[in-house]
C-alpha positions in Angstrom: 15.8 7.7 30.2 19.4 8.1 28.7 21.5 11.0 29.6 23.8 12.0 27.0 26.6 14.7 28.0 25.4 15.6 31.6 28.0 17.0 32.6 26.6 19.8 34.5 26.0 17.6 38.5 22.4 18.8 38.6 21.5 17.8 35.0 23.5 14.5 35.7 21.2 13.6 39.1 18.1 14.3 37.1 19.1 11.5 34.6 20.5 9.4 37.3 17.0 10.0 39.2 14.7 9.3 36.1 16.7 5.8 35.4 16.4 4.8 38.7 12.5 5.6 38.8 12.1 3.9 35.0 14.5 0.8 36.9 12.2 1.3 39.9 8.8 0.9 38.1 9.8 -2.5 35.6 10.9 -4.2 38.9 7.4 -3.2 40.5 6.1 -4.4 37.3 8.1 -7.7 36.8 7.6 -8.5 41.2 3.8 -7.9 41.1 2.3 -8.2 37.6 4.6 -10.6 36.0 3.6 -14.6 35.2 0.4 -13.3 37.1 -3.2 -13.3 35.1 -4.0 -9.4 36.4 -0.8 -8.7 34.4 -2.0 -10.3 31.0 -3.7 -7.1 29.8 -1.1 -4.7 30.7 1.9 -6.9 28.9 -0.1 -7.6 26.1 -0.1 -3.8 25.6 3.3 -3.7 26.4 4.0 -6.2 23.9 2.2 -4.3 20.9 4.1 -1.8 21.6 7.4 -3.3 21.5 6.6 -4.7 18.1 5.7 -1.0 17.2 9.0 0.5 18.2 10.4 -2.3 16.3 8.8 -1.4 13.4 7.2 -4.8 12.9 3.2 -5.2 12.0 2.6 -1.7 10.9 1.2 -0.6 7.4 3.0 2.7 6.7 3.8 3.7 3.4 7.4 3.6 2.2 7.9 7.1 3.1 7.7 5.9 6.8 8.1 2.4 6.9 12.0 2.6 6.0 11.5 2.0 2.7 12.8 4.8 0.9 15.5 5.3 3.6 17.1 2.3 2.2 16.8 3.3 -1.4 18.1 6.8 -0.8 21.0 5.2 1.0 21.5 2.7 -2.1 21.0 5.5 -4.4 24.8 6.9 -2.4 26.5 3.8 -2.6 25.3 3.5 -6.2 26.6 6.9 -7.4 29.5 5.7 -8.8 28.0 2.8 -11.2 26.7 3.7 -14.7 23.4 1.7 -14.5 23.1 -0.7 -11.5 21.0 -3.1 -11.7 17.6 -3.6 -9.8 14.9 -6.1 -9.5 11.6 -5.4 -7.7 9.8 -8.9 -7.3 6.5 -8.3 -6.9 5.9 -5.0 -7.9 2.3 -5.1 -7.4 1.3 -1.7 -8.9 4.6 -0.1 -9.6 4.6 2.4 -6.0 8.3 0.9 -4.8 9.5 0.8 -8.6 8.9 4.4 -9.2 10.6 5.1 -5.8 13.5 3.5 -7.5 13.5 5.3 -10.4 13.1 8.5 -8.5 16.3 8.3 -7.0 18.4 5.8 -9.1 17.2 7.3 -12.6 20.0 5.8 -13.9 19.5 1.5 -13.1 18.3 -0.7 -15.2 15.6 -2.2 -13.6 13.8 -5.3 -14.1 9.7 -5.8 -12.1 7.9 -8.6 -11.8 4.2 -9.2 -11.7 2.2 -12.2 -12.0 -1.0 -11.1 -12.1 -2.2 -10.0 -15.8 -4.5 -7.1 -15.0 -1.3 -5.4 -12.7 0.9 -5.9 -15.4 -0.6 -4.4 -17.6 -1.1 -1.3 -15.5 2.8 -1.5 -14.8 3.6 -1.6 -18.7 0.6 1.4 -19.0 2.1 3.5 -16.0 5.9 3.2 -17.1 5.6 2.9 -20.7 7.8 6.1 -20.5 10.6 4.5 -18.7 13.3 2.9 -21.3 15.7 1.6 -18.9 12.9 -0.6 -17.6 11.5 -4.3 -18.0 8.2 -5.2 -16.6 8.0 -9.4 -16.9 4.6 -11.1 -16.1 6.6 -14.1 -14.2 6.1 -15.3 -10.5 10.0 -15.8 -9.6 10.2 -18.8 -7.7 12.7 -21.4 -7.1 11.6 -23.4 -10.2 10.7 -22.8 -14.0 7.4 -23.8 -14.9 3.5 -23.0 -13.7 2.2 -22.6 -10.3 -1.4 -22.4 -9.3 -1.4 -18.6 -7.5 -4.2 -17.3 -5.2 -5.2 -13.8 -6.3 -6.9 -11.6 -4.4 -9.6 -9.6 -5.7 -10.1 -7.2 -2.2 -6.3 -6.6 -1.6 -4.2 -7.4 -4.7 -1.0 -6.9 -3.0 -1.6 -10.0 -0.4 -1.8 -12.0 -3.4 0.2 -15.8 -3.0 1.3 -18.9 -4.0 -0.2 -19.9 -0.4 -4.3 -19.5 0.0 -4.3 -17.0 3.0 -7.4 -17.1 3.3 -8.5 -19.5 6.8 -11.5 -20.2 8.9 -14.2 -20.4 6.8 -13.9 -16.5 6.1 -15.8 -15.6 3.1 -13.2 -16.0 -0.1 -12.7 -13.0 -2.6 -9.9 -14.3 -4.8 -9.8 -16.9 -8.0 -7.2 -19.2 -8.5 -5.1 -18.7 -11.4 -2.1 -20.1 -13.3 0.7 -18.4 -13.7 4.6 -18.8 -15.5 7.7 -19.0 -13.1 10.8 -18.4 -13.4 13.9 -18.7 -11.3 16.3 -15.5 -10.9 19.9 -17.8 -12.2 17.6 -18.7 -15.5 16.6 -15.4 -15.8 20.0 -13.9 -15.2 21.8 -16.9 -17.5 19.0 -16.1 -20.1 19.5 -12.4 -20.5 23.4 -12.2 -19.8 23.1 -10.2 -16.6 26.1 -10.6 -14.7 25.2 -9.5 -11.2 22.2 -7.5 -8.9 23.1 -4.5 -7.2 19.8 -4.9 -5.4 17.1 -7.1 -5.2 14.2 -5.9 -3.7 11.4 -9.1 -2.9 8.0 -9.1 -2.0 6.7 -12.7 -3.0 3.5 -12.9 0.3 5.6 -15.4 2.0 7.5 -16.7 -1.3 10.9 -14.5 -0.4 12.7 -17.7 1.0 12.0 -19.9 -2.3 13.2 -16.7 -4.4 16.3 -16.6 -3.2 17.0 -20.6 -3.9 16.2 -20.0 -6.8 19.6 -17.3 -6.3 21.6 -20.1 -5.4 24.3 -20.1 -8.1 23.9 -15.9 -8.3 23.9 -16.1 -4.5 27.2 -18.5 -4.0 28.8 -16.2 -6.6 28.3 -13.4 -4.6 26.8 -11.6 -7.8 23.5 -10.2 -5.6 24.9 -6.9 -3.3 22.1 -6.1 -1.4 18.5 -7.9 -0.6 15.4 -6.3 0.7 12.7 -9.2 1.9 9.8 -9.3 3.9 8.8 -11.7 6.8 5.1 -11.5 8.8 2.3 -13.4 9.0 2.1 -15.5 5.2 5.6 -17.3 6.0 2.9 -19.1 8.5 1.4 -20.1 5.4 4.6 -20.8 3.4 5.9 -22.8 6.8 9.3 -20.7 6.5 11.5 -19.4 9.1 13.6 -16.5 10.1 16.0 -19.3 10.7 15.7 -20.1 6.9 17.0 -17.0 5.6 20.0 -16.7 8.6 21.1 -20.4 7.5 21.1 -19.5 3.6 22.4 -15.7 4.0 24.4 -15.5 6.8 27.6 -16.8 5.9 27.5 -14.0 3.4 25.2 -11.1 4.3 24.9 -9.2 7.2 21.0 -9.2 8.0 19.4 -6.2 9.5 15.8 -5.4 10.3 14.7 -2.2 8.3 13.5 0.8 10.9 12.2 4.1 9.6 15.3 5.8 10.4 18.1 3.2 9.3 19.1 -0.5 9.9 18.5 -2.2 13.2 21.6 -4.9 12.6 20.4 -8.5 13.5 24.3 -10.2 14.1 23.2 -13.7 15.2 19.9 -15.7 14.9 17.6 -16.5 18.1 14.2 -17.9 18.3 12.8 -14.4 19.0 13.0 -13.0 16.1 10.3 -15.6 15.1 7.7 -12.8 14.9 4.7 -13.6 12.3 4.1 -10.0 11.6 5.0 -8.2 8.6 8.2 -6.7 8.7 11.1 -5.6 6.1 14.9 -6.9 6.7 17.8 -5.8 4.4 21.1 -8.4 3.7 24.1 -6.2 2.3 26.9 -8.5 1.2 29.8 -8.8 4.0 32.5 -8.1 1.0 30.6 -4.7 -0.1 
């Protein structure tokens, strides 16, 4: 319990009363449950939880997830640029590029898809929409072809990485697909810096943004949105990967349904394999 303005001496001794009782009940809880096998269940529980207030592991749509709380905050800070520019990587079916457009109608905005049969849909469902480019490119950190896993039950848990383990019964085909790194891209069609870049590459983020680097070191991308959970197992990539190439430059936060959570030094906890979105905003914006 936190008491906030108690100023009144009764209303004060019931906060003071309910802290000591919450203080009370973790040190029962730490002297007779914890290190000890009867307490396994109950802190396993306890642990869920935690990642649920942390808003890591969940599933919510953008509407709760934190999502659209960041791009409505963008969307103020962007008021004052004619077009800024955007790039959704891995737009799947479009659902966090229309969000965009609904409240920064005025960006120039750049998706990427790798899979054929979702870009089409994309170029179908915003054929409308001038001030967009839909590119059927897997952004990577080199320029070439890449052998991608695509999944035929979930298309958005689509990789570069074969999720799939354990003998579980496989619903994807393997397909090639055309890569291209963000500096190439940028260099190739004279774009001269990202307000924000929005990435969900399946475990792919970290090798999106080396392929940043020169962009990056410019300090020509403003603001980052990537995701970090369960397929960075697969991609062997770290939180500590992203703090040692973004943290001289960025402040990194996690992204909670209500705002930023900011994360102002790296620690081995915030290893947590289960999905989650973080935000880097550029220290000099």
């Amino acid at each position: 319990m936190v008491c906030y303005n108690a100023s009144h001496s009764t209303a004060h001794a019931s906060c003071t009363l309910g802290n000591n009782m919450i203080g009370g009940l973790i040190h029962s809880l730490t002297q007779h449950l914890a290190r000890k096998k009867r307490g396994t269940k109950l802190f396993e529980y306890l642990h869920y939880l935690s990642l649920e207030g942390l808003n890591v592991g969940n599933s919510r749509p953008a509407s709760e997830n934190g999502e659209q709380h960041l791009i409505q905050m963008l969307s103020k800070q962007f008021a004052t640029i004619d077009s800024p520019v955007v790039f959704d990587v891995g737009a799947n079916r479009g659902d966090y590029s229309q969000l965009v457009l609904n409240f920064m109608p005025n960006c120039k905005l750049y998706a990427f898809e790798p899979i054929p049969e979702l870009n089409t849909q994309l170029k179908q469902r915003f054929e409308l929409a001038a001030n967009m480019q839909i590119h059927p490119l897997l952004v990577s950190n080199q320029v070439g072809q890449q052998a991608f896993f695509q999944r035929h039950d979930q298309n958005a848990l689509s990789s570069v990485y074969n999720r799939y383990h354990n003998n579980e019964p496989t619903k994807q085909s393997v397909i090639t697909v055309n890569t291209i790194i963000i500096d190439a891209f940028c260099s190739a069609n004279k774009i001269r810096e990202i307000h924000f870049l929005k990435i969900d590459a399946e475990g792919h983020d970290l090798f999106v943004l080396q392929g940043a680097k020169e962009m990056l070191a410019a300090k020509k991308i403003h603001h980052i949105q990537f995701e970090f959970g369960g397929s960075n197992i697969d991609s062997r990539t770290y939180m500590r990967d992203f703090f040692e190439l973004l943290s001289d430059d960025f402040q990194i936060s996690r992204v909670m349904e209500d705002g930023l959570a900011p994360l102002n030094n790296y620690h081995e906890s915030l290893e947590i394999f289960s999905a989650a979105n973080y935000y880097a905003q550029l220290k000099d914006t």
